[in-house]
C-alpha positions as CSV (number, residue, x, y, z in Angstrom):
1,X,-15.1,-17.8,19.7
2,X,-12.1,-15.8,19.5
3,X,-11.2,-12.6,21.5
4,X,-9.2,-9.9,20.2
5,X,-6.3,-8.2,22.1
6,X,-4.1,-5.9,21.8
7,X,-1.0,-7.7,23.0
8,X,1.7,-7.6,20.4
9,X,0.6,-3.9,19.6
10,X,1.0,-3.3,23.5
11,X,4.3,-5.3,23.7
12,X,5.4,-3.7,20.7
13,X,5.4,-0.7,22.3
14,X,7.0,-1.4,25.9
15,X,10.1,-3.5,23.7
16,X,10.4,-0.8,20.7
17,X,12.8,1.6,22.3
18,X,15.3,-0.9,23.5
19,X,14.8,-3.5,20.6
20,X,13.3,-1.6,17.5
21,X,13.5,-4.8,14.9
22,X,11.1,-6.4,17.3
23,X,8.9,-3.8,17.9
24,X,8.9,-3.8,14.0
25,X,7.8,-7.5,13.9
26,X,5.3,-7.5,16.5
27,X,3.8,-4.0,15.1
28,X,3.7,-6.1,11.5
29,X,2.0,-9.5,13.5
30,X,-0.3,-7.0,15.4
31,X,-1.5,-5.4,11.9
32,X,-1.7,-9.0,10.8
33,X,-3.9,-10.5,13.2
34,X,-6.1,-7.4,13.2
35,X,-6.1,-6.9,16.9
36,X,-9.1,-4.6,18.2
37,X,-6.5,-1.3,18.0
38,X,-4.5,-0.6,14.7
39,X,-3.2,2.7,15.8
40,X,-0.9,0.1,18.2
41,X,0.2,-1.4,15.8
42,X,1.2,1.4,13.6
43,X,2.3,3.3,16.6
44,X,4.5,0.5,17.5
45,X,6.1,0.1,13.9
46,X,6.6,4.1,13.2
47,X,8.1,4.2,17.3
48,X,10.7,1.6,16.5
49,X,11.8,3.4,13.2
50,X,12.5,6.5,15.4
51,X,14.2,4.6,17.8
52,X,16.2,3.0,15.1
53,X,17.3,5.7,13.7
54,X,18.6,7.1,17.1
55,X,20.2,4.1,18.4
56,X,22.2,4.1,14.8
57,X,23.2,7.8,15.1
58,X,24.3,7.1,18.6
59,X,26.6,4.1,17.9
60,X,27.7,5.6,14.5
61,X,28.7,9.1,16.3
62,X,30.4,7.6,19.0
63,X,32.9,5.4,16.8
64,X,33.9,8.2,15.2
């Protein structure tokens, strides 16, 4: 019998803001394995694009 959790979606949310390629992956796994909550999932993956984003704009405005 297997249980579902929501632990990569979950995990993917608490590691997204400092590491945004692995809240990607673990949003992508977390769809994957059809954990009991997909809004964490696709929370997780749309949260690490922003973050993304930001952390490039940051690093790209302050070489320049």
């Amino acid at each position: 019998m297997e249980k579902k959790s929501n632990a990569c979606g979950v995990v993917g949310l608490c590691i997204g803001w400092a590491l945004p390629l692995a809240g990607i992956i673990l949003g992508i796994i977390s769809l994957a394995r059809r954990e009991k909550s997909v809004a964490l999932g696709v929370l997780s993956i749309v949260l690490a694009f922003f973050f993304w984003i930001f952390w490039a704009s940051v690093f790209i405005g302050g070489m320049f």
